[in-house]
C-alpha positions, 0 to 999 in steps of 0.5 A: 122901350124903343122900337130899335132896342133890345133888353140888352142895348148898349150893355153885353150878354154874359149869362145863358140866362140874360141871352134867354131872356133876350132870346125870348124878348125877340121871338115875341116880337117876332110873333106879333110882326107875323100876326100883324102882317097877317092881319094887314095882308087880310085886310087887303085882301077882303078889298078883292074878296071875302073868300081871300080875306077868310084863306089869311084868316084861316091861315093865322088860325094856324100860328103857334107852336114852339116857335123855335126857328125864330127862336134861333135866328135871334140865338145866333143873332144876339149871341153873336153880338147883333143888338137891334131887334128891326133888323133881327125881328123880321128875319126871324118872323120870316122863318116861322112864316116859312114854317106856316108854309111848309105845315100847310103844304105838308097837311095837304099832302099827308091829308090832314084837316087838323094842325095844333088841334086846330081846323087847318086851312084845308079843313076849314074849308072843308067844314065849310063847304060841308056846313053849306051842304055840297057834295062830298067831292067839292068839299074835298077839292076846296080843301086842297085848293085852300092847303095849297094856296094858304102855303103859298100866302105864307111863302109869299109872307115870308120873302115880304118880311125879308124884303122889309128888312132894314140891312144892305142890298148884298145882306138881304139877298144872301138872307133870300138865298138861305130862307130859298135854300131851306125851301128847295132842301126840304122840297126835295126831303117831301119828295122823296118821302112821298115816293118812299111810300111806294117802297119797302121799308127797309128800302129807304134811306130814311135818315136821308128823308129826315135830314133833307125835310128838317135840319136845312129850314128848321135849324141851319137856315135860321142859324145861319141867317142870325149869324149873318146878320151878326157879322159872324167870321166864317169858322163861327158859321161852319160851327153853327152849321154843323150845330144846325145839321144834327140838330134838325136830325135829332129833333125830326128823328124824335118827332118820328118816335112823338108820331107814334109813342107821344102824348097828342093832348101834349104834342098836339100831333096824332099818334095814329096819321104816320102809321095810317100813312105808312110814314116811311121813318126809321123807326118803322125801318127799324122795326121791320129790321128786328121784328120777326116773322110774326111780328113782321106780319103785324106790321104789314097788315095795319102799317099804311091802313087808312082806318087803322085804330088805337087798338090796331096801333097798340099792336104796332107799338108793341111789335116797335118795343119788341123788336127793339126799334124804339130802343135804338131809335131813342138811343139814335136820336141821343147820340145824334143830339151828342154830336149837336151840343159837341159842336155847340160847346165849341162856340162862343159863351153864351150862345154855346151853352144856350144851343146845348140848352135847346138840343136838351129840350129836342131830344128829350121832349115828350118823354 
């Protein structure tokens, strides 16, 4: 197959299951012109210095996952009619370089070493410097300065890609605007979820947080970036935004609930760093809202300690059934993910059946 072509050139897509298979044709691709880049941009940078190469290498240690952003550009894309994987290809890749960024950055402010199950940038710099034999205080400052600007290589991968985009000047500039948007959007979600920390509970607009961190960049950007690429009318964008905004509710919503009830040898995300941070989500706003003085007591005493254990976190967990909270928050993440496939219905056959297919899959994983 060409490298302009897709499986489903110069025919039509008329089942979910052919936009899937199409949809899935993209995403590799997607991930391999991300890889590939990466390596390119490594192999520059050792030119400068090994210590450079490293950083790029550490950072594609940290590639995988769900993939789901460029799973979404190529979703509006195809479904939408577009038919040529060099425009889509790297538009998508741009979004999951996006995404590399926004982990990097997020491990450094939640103070975490691992990502997947993997040494992250910062922790690998941290093993590192701890390997050579320096002080404690020089491994904690390479760390950082390695999450830091391992995040801002991923950001600058991602306007590249764009930049390599084969569409018009007004095109490419309207797809910088949206993956800019996502950025700005979840800048001001982390923000506020830093300085969240510092307040009550039940003070915080935590469904705020979460809509402003997730739904912008990991599901309206990317939606809207496939579509544009498309061609798609203006009502067809305003459905997928719709679509998009509910959509990254729920799925940042029953990450919340993965963070403290999920499987870590399934999700790979530790069920012990939110409660250890005192991750204002709505659950633990919940929690504190139906628990009683007792149970109010527990989580003040191990929610926010940084060497809070299993043990201590079982305790947590079982204040959170109790109360209710998880309970309500399932039932939340449910009806925030009705909303999202009410609105997919309404699009155009297959694309609507197949975004009901993912928000199935986002609400419902891990349980």
């Amino acid at each position: 197959m060409d490298e302009g072509d897709l499986a489903v050139a110069g025919g039509s897509l008329r089942s979910t299951a052919e936009l899937a298979l199409a949809v899935e044709d993209v995403t590799a691709r997607a991930d391999a012109a991300l890889r590939d880049l990466l390596v390119e941009r490594a192999a520059r940078a050792g030119r400068h210095a090994v210590e450079a190469r490293t950083l790029w290498e550490d950072l594609s240690g940290t590639l995988g996952g769900k993939l789901l952003r460029p799973r979404l550009v190529a979703a509006a894309y195809l479904g939408l009619g577009g038919r040529v994987s060099s425009v889509v290809v790297p538009v998508a890749a741009a979004h999951e370089a996006l995404h590399v960024a926004m982990l990097a950055h997020d491990d450094v402010l939640d103070h975490d070493d691992r990502r997947r199950g993997r040494l992250n940038a910062g922790g690998a710099a941290r093993q590192r410097a701890r390997t050579a034999g320096l002080p404690e205080h020089v491994a904690d400052e390479r760390a950082l300065a390695a999450g830091l600007l391992a995040g801002d290589l991923a950001l600058t991968t991602a306007f590249r890609l764009l930049a390599r985009t084969p569409v018009t000047g007004d095109l490419r500039e309207h797809l910088a605007d949206l993956l800019a948007d996502g950025i700005e959007t979840a800048v001001a979600g982390e923000l506020l979820d830093v300085v969240s920390e510092s307040l009550a509970p039940r003070d915080v607009d935590a469904l705020l947080v979460a809509a402003l961190k997730t739904a912008e960049y990991t599901c309206r950007s990317p939606l809207a970036s496939g579509a544009a690429l498309a061609g798609a009318d203006l009502d067809v964008r305003r459905r997928l935004d719709d679509v998009g905004v509910a959509l990254g509710l729920a799925f940042q919503l029953a990450d919340d609930d993965l963070g403290v009830f999920g499987d870590p040898a399934a999700t790979g995300k530790s069920t012990l760093s939110d409660l250890r941070r005192g991750k204002r989500t709505e659950l633990l706003r919940l929690a504190y809202a139906g628990a009683g003085r007792t149970g109010r007591a527990v989580l003040d005493r191990y929610v926010g300690q940084p060497d809070l254990d299993e043990r201590d976190a079982e305790l947590v967990r079982t204040v959170m059934v109790d109360s209710g909270a998880l309970a309500a928050m399932r039932l939340l993440v449910e009806r925030t993910a009705d909303t999202a496939r009410a609105h997919a219905s309404q699009l155009p056959h297959p694309l609507g059946d197949y975004l009901v297919g993912v928000v199935d899959d986002l609400a419902g994983r891990g349980h």
